[in-house]
KEMIZA-763283 format. One record per residue (C-alpha): residue number from 1; residue in one letter; chain; y, z, x. Coordinates in steps of 0.2 Angstrom, whole numbers, padded with zeros to 4 digits. Layout:
// KEMIZA-763283
{pos NUM; code A; unit A; v Y; w Z; u X}
...
// end
This chain:
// KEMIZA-763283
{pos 1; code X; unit A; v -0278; w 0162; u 0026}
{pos 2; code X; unit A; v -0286; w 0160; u 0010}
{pos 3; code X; unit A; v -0306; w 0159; u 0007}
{pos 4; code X; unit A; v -0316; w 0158; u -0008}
{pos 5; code X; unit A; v -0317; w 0174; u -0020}
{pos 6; code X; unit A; v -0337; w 0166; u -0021}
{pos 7; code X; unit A; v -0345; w 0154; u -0013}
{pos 8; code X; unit A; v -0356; w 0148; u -0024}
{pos 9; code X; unit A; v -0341; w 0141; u -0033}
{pos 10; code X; unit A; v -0331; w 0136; u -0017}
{pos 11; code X; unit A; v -0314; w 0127; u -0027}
{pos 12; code X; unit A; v -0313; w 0143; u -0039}
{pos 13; code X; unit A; v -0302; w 0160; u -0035}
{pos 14; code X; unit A; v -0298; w 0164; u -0019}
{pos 15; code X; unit A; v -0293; w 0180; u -0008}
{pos 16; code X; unit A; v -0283; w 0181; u 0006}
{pos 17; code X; unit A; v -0290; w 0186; u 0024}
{pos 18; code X; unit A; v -0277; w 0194; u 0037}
{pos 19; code X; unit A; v -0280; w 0191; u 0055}
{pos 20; code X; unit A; v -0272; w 0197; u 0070}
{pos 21; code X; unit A; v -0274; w 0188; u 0088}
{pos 22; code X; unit A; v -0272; w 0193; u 0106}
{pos 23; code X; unit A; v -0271; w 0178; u 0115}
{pos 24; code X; unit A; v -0279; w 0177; u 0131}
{pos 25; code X; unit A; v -0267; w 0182; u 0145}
{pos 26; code X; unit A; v -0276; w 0171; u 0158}
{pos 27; code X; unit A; v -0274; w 0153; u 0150}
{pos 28; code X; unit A; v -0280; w 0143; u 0163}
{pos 29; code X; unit A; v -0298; w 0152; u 0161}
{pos 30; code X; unit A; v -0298; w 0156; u 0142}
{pos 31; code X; unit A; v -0316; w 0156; u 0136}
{pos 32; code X; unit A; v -0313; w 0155; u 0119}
{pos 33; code X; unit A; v -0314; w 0166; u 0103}
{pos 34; code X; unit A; v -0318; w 0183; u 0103}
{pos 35; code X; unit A; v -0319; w 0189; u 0085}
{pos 36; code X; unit A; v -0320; w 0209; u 0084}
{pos 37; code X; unit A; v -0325; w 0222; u 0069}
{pos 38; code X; unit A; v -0325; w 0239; u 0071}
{pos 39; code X; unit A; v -0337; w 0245; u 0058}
{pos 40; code X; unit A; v -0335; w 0255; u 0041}
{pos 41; code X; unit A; v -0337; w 0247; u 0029}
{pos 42; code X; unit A; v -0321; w 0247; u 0025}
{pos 43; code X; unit A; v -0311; w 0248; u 0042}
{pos 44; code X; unit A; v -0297; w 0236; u 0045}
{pos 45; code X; unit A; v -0296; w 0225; u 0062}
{pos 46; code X; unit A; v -0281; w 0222; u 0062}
{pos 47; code X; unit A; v -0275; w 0241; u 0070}
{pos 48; code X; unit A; v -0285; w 0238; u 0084}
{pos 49; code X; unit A; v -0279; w 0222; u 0090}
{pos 50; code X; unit A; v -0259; w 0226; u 0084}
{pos 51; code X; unit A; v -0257; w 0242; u 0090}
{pos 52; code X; unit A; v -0273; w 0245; u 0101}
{pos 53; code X; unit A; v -0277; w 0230; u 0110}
{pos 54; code X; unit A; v -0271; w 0232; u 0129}
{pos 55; code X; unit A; v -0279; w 0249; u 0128}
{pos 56; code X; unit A; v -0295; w 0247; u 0122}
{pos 57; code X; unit A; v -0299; w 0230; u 0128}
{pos 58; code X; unit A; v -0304; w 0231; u 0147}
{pos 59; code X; unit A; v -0292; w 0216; u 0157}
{pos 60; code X; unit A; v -0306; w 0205; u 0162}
{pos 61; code X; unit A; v -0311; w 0203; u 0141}
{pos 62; code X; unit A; v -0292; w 0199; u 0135}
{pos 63; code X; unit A; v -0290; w 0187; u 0151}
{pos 64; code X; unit A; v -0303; w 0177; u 0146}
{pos 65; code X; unit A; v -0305; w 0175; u 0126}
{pos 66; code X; unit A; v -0292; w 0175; u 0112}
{pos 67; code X; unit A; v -0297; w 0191; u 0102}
{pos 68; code X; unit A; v -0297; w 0189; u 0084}
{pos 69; code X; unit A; v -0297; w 0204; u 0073}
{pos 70; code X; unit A; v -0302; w 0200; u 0054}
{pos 71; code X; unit A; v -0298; w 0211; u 0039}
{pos 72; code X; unit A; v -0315; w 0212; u 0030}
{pos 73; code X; unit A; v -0309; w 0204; u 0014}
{pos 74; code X; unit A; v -0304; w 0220; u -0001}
{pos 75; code X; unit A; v -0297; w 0227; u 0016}
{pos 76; code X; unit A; v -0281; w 0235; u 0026}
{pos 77; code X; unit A; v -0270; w 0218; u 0024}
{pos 78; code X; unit A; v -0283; w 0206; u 0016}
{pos 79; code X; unit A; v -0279; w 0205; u -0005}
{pos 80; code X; unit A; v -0284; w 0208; u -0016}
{pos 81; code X; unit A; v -0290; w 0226; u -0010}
{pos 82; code X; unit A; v -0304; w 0235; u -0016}
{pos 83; code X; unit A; v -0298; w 0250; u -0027}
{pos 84; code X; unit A; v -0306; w 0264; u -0036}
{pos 85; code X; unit A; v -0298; w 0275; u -0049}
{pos 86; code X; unit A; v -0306; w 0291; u -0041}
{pos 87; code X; unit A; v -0312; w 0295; u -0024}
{pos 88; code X; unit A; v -0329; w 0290; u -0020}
{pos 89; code X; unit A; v -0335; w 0302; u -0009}
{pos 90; code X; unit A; v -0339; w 0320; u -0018}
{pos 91; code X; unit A; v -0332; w 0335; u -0004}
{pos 92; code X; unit A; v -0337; w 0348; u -0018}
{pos 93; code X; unit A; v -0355; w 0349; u -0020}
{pos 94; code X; unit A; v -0360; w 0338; u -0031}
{pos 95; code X; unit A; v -0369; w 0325; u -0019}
{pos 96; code X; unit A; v -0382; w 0338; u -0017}
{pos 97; code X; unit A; v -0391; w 0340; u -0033}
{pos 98; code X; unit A; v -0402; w 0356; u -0037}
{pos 99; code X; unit A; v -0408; w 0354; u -0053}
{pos 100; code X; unit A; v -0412; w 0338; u -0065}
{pos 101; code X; unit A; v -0396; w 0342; u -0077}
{pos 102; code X; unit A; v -0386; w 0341; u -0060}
{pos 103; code X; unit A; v -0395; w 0324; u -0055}
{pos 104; code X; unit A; v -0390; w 0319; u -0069}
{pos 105; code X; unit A; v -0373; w 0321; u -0068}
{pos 106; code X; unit A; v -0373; w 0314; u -0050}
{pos 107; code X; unit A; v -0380; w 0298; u -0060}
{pos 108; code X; unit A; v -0366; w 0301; u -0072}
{pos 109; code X; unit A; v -0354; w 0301; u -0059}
{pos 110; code X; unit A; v -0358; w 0288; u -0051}
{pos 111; code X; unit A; v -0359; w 0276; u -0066}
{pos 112; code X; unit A; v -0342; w 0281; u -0071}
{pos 113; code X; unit A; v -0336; w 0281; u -0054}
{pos 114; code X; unit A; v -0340; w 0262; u -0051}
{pos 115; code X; unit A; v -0332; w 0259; u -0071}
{pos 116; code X; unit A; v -0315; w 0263; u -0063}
{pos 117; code X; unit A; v -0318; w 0254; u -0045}
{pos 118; code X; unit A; v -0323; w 0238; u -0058}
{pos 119; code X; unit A; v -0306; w 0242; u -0068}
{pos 120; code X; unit A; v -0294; w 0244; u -0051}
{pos 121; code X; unit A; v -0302; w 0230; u -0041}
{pos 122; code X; unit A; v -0305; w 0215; u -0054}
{pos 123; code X; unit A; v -0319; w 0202; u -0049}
{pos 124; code X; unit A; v -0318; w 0205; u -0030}
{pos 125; code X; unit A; v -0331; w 0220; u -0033}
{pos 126; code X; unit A; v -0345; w 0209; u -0035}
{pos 127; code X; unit A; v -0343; w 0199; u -0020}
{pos 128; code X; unit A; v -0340; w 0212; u -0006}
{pos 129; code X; unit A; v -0358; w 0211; u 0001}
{pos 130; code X; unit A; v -0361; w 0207; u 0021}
{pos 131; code X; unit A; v -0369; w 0189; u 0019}
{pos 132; code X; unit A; v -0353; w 0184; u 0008}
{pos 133; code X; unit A; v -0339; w 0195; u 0022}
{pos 134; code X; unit A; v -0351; w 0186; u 0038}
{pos 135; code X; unit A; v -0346; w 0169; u 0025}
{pos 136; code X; unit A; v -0327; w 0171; u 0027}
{pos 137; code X; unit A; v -0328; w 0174; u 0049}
{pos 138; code X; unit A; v -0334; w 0158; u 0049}
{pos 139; code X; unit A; v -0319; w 0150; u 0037}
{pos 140; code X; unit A; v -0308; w 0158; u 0050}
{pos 141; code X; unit A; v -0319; w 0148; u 0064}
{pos 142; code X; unit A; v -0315; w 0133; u 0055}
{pos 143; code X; unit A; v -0299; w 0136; u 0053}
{pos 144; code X; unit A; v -0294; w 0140; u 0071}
{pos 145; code X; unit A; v -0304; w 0124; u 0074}
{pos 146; code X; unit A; v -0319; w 0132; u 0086}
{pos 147; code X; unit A; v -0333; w 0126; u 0088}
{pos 148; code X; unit A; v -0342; w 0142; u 0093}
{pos 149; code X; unit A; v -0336; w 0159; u 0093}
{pos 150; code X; unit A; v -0341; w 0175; u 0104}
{pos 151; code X; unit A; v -0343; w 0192; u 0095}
{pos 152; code X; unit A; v -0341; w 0210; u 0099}
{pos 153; code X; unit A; v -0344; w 0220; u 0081}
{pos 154; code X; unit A; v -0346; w 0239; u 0083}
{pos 155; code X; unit A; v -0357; w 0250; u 0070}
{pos 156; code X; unit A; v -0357; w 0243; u 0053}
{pos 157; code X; unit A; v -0351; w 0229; u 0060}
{pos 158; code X; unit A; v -0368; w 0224; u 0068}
{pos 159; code X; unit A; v -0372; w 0220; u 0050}
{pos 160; code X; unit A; v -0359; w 0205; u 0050}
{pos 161; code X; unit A; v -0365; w 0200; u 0064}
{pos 162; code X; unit A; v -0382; w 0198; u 0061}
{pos 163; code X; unit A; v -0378; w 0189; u 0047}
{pos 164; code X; unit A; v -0367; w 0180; u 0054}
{pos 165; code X; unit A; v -0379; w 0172; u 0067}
{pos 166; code X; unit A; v -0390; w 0171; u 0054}
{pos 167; code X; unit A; v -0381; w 0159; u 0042}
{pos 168; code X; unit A; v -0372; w 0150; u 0056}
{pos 169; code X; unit A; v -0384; w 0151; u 0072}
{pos 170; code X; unit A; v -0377; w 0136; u 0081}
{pos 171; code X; unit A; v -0357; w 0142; u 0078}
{pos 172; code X; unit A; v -0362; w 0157; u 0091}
{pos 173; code X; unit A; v -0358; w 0157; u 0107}
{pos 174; code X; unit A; v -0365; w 0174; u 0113}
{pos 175; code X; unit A; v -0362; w 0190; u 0102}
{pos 176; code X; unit A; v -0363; w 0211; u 0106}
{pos 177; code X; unit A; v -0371; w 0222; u 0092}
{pos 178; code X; unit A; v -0366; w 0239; u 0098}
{pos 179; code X; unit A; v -0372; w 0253; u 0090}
{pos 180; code X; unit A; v -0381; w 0242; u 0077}
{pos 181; code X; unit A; v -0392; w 0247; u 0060}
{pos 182; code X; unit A; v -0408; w 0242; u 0054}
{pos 183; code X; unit A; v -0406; w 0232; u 0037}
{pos 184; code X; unit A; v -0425; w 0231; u 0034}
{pos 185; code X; unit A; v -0428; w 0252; u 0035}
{pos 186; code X; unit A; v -0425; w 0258; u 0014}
{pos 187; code X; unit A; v -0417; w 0273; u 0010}
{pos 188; code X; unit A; v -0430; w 0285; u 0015}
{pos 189; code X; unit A; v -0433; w 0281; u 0031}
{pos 190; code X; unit A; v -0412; w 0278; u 0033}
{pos 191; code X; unit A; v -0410; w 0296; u 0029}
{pos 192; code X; unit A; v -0422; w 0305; u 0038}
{pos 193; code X; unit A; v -0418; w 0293; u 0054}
{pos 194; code X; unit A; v -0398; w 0299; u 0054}
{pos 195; code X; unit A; v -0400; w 0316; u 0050}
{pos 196; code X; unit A; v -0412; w 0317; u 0064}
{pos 197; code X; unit A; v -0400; w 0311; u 0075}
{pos 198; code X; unit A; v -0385; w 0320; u 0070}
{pos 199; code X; unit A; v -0397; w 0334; u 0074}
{pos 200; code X; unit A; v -0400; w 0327; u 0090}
{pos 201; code X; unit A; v -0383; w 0326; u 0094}
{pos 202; code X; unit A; v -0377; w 0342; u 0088}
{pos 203; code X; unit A; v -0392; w 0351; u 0098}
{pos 204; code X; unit A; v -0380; w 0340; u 0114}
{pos 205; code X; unit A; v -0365; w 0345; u 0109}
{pos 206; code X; unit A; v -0373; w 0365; u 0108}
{pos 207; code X; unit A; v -0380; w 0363; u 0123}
{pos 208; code X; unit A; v -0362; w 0357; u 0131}
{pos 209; code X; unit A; v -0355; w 0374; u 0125}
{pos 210; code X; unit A; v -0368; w 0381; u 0132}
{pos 211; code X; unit A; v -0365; w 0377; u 0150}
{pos 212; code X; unit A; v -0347; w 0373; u 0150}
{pos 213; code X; unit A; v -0333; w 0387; u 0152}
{pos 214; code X; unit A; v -0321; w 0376; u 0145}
{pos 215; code X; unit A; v -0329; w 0375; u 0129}
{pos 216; code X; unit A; v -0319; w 0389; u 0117}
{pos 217; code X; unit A; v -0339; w 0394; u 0110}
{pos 218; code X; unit A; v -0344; w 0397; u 0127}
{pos 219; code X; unit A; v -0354; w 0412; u 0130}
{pos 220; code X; unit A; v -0358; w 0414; u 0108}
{pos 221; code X; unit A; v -0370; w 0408; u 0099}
{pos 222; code X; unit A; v -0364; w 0390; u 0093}
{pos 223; code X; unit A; v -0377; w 0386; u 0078}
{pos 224; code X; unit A; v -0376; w 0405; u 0072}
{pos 225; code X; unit A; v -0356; w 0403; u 0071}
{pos 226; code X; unit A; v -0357; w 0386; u 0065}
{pos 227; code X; unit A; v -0370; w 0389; u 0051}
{pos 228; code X; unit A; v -0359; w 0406; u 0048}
{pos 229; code X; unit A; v -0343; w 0397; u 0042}
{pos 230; code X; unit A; v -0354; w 0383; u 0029}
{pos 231; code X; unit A; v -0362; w 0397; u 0019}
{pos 232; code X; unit A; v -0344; w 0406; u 0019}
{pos 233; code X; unit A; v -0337; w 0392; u 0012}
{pos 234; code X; unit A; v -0324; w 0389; u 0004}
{pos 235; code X; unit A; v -0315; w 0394; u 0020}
{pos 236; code X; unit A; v -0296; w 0401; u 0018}
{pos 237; code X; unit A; v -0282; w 0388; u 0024}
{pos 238; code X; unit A; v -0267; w 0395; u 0028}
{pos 239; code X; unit A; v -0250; w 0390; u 0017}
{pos 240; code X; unit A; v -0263; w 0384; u 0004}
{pos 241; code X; unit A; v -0273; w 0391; u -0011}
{pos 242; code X; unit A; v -0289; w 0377; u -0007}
{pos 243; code X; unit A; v -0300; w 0384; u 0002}
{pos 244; code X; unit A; v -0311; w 0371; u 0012}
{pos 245; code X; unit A; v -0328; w 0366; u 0007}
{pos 246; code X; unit A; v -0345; w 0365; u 0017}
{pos 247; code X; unit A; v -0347; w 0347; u 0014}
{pos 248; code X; unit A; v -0329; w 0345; u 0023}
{pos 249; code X; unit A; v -0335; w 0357; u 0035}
{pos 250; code X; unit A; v -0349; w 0347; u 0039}
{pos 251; code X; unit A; v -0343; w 0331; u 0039}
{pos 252; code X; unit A; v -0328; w 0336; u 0051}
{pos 253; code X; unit A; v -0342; w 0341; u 0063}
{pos 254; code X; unit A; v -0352; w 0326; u 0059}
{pos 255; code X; unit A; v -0337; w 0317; u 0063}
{pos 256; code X; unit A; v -0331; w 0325; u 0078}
{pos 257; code X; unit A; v -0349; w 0321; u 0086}
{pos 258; code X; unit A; v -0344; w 0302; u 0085}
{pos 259; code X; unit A; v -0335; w 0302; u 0102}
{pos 260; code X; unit A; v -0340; w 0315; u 0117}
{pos 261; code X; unit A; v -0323; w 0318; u 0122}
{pos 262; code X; unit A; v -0319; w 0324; u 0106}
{pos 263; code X; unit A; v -0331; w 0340; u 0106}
{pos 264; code X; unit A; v -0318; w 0353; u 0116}
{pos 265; code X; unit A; v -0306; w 0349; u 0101}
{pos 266; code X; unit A; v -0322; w 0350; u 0091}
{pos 267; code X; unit A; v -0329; w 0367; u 0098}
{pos 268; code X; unit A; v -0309; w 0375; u 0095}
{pos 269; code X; unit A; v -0309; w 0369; u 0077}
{pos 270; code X; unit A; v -0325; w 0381; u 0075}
{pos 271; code X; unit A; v -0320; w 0395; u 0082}
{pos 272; code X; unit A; v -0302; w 0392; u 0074}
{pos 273; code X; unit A; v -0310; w 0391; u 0056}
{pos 274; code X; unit A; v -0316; w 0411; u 0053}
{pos 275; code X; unit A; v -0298; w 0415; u 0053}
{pos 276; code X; unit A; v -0289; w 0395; u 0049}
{pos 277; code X; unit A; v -0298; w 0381; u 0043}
{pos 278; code X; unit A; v -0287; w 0370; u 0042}
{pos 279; code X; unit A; v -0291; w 0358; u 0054}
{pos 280; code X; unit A; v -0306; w 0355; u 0041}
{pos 281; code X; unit A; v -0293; w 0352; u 0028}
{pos 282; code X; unit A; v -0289; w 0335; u 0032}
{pos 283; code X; unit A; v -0308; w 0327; u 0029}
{pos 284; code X; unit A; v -0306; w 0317; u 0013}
{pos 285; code X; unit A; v -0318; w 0302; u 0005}
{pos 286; code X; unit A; v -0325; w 0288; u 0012}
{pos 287; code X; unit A; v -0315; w 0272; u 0007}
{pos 288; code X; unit A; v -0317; w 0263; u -0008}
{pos 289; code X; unit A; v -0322; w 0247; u 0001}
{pos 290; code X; unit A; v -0335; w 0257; u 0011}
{pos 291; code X; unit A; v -0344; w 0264; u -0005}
{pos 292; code X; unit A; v -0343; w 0247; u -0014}
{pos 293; code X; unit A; v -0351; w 0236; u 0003}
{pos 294; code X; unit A; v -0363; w 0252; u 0007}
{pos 295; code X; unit A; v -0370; w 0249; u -0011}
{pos 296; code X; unit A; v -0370; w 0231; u -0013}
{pos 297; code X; unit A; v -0382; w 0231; u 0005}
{pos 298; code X; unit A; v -0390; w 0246; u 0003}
{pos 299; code X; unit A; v -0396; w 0253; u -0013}
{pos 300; code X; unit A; v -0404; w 0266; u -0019}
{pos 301; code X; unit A; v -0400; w 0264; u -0037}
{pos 302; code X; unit A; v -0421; w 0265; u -0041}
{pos 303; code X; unit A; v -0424; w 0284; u -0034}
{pos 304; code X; unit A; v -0427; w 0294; u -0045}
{pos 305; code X; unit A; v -0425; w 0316; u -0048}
{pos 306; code X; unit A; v -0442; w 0320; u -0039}
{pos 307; code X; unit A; v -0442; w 0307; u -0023}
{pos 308; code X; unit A; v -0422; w 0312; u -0025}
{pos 309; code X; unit A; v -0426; w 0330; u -0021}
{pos 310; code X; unit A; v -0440; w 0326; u -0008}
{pos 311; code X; unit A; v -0426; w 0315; u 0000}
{pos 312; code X; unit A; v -0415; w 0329; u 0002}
{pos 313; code X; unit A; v -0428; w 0340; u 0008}
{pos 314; code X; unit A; v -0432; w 0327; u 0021}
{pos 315; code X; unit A; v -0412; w 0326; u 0025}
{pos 316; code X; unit A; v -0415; w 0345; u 0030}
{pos 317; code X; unit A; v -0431; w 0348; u 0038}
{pos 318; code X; unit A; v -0425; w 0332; u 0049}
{pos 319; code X; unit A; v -0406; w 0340; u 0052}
{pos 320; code X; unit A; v -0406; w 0358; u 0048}
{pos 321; code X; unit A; v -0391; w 0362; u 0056}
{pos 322; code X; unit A; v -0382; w 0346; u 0050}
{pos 323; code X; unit A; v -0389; w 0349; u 0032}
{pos 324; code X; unit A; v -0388; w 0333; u 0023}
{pos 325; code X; unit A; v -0367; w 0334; u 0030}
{pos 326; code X; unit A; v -0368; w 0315; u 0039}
{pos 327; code X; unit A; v -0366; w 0296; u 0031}
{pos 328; code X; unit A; v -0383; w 0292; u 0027}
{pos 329; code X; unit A; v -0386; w 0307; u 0013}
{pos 330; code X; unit A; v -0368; w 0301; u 0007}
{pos 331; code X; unit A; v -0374; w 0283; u 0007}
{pos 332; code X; unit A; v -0390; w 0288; u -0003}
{pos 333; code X; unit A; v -0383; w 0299; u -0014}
{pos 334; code X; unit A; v -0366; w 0290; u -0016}
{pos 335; code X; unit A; v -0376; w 0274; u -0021}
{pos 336; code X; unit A; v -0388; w 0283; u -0036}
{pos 337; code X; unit A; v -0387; w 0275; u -0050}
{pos 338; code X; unit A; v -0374; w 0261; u -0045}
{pos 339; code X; unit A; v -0373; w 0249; u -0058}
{pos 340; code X; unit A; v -0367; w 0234; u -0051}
{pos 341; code X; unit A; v -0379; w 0221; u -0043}
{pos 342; code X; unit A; v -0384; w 0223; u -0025}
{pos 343; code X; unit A; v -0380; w 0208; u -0018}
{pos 344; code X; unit A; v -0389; w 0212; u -0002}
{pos 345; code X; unit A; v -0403; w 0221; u -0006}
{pos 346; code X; unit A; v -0415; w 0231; u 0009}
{pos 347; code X; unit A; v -0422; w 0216; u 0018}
{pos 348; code X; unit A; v -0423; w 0213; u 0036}
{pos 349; code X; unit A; v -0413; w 0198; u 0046}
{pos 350; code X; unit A; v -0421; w 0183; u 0054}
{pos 351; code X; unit A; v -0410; w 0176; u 0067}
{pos 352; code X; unit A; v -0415; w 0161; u 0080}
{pos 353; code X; unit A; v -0406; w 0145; u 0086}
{pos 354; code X; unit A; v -0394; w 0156; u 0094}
{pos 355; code X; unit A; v -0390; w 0160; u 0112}
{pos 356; code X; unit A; v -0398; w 0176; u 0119}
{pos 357; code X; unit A; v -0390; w 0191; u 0109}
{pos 358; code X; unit A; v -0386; w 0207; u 0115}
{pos 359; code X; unit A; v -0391; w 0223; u 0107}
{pos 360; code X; unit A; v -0383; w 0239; u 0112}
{pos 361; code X; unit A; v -0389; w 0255; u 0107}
{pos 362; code X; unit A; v -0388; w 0273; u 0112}
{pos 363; code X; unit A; v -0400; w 0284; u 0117}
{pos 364; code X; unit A; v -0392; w 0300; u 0109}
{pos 365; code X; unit A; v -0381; w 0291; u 0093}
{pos 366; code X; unit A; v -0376; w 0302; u 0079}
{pos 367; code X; unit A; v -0372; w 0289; u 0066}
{pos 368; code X; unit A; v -0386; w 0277; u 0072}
{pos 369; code X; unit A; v -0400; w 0281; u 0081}
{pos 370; code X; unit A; v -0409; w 0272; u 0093}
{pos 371; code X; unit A; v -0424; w 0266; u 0083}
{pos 372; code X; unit A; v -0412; w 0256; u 0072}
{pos 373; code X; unit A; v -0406; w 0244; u 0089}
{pos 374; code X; unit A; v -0424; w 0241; u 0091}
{pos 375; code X; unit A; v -0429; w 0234; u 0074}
{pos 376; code X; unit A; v -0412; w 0225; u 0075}
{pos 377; code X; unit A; v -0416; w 0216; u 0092}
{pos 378; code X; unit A; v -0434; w 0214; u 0085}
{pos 379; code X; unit A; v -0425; w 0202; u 0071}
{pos 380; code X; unit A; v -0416; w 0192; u 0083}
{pos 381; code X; unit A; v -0425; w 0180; u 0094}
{pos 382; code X; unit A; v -0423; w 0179; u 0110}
{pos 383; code X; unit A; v -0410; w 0196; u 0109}
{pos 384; code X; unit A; v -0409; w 0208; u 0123}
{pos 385; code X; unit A; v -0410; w 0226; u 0121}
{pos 386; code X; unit A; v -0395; w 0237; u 0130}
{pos 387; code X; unit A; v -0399; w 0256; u 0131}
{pos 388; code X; unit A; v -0386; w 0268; u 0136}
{pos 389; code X; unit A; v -0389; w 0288; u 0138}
{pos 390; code X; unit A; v -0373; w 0293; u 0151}
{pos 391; code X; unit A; v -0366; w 0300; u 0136}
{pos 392; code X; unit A; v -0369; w 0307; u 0119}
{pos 393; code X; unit A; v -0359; w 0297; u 0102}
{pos 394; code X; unit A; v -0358; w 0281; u 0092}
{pos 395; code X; unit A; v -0356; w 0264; u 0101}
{pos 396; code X; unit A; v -0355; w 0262; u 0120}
{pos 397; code X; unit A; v -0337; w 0253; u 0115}
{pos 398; code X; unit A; v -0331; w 0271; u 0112}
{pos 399; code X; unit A; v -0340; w 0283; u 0124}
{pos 400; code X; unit A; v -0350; w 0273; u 0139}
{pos 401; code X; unit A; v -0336; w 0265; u 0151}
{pos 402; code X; unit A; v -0350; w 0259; u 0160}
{pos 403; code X; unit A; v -0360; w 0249; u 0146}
{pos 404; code X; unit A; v -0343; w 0241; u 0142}
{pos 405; code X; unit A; v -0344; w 0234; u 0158}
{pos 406; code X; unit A; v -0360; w 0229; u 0155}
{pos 407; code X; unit A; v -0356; w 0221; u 0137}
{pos 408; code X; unit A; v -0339; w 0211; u 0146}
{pos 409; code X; unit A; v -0351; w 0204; u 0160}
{pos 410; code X; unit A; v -0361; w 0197; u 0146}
{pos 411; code X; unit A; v -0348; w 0189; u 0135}
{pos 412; code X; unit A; v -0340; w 0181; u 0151}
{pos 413; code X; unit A; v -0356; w 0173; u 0157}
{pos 414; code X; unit A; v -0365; w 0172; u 0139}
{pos 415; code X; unit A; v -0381; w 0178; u 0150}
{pos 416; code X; unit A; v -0389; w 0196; u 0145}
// end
């Protein structure tokens, strides 16, 4: 369907939103609406509903709701896409500046960087903030002619949400905000909360190693044969003359702690990588939609070399195995000296008129940590607050069965 490319000048150009829908498979107690977003910045719906849907979605959820998966507008099917004429993550280096003249090319970088997103992706790039997405979910209410929707947003996702309920309070039936961020914390406080937790988590996934035969480090020394490889790097790759950096290193680890299941794969891939690291190989950029939302709603255009470098040795002291290697220092540092207008600047949300929300956060979360689901359900009157700690990883949807269960029995009976 098609929505306005800004709202502020409704009969102007438009884009196009995809949607995918599974339809309820018990009719005759169909709910309503359910829309779901996964996260990102950047990450299409549409995949989960298509080709995921009776896998992921527990039996009592799709018998009661029509699930809805939106494509963020700039993303997977929606059009116009957000394009950029380089990647916009750096796996080389150069987001960890250690003098001024290298700050300074960071900035340069960055600037020149945006230049070719602005060239690939036309007017759109001015118009991919949260509010303004949160705007388009509720042309696709209209459209399916609902009064009110339920929600189930994971991650970044949370930030929609929020928005959502606060633009349209009375268009929300009840809504989850699993694993949620804290719009109101700045830059600083951003990254020293997610390198602490990556830490955190890591510290877990050590300790798992630690007392589990199965792990293939069991019985070494995890953090000295992790912390080995990254100041080897590059690493050798077999069949190929790149070697792999640190930075994909880490951000391989970093993204191998998002799901708990994932770590025996993870804990091969570490001790595989003296000799192979290949499996390494694969970690490329964030997407250009990711950079150009992260910067339009979370800005750190204003730092400058001095807080910079006291940023990064806040990033360390609160991660020192993780190093900086985790998505808030690439926010920070992807996002310096971005030069076009946040449209969402650092400011917290004030939500109320709605039902009781439900805020779900994990005790031990990589990518956001629990402090963030408090200041979120602070922001929402009347919320709930969920904890989870029966596993380690980002969003209960991905890692806590039980909490799932938890989150289905509340969009059922829209009571927290």
């Amino acid at each position: 369907m098609q929505a306005p490319l800004d709202y502020e000048h409704p009969d102007g150009q438009k884009v196009t939103l995809a949607i995918s829908r599974l339809k309820a498979t018990d009719p005759s107690e169909r709910i309503g609406v359910l829309f779901f977003n996964p996260g990102g910045p950047g990450n299409a719906a549409g995949p989960w509903i298509q080709d995921m849907g009776k896998e992921v979605f527990p039996a009592r959820l799709r018998a009661r709701f029509d699930i809805i998966g939106i494509d963020p507008r700039g993303v997977g099917d929606s059009r116009p896409l957000v394009r950029c004429a380089e990647p916009t993550s750096d796996m080389d280096g150069g987001r960890y500046p250690q003098t001024r003249t290298q700050f300074d090319e960071l900035l340069t970088g960055n600037r020149d960087l945006a230049a070719g997103c602005i060239n690939e992706t036309g007017p759109l790039i001015y118009h991919m903030d949260t509010p303004t997405i949160a705007k388009d979910f509720d042309q696709v209410r209209r459209a399916l002619g609902e009064e009110r929707v339920s929600l189930q947003f994971l991650s970044y996702g949370t930030q929609y949400a929020a928005s959502y309920a606060q633009q349209f309070p009375h268009r929300v039936r009840a809504a989850v905000l699993d694993g949620p961020l804290d719009h109101s914390m700045g830059t600083e406080n951003m990254v020293a909360d997610g390198a602490a937790a990556a830490q955190d988590v890591f510290d877990k996934f050590v300790d798992w190693c630690q007392s589990d035969p199965t792990c293939a480090l069991h019985g070494r020394d995890v953090k000295a044969d992790y912390n080995a490889l990254v100041d080897r790097a590059p690493l050798p790759v077999q069949g190929s003359a790149d070697g792999v950096t640190a930075e994909q290193i880490g951000f391989g680890v970093y993204a191998m702690l998002i799901r708990q299941n994932s770590w025996p794969q993870l804990a091969r891939q570490i001790a595989d990588a003296s000799t192979d690291a290949s499996a390494f190989a694969a970690v490329s950029a964030q997407s250009a939609a990711y950079r150009v939302t992260t910067c339009q709603d979370m800005p750190s255009s204003g730092i400058g070399y001095r807080e910079f470098e006291s940023l990064l040795t806040v990033a360390r002291q609160q991660g020192p195995d993780i190093r900086g290697f985790q998505e808030t220092w690439d926010v920070a540092a992807g996002c310096l000296g971005w030069p076009i207008p946040a449209g969402n600047p650092w400011r917290p949300y004030h939500v109320d008129g709605t039902p009781p929300l439900l805020v779900v956060s994990g005790v031990h979360d990589p990518a956001t940590p629990l402090t963030w689901g408090m200041a979120m359900a602070s922001q929402i009157d009347g919320s709930h607050l969920l904890t989870w700690d029966d596993a380690a990883g980002h969003t209960a949807f991905l890692n806590s069965p039980k909490t799932l269960e938890r989150e289905v029995d509340y969009l059922i009976s829209g009571r927290p």
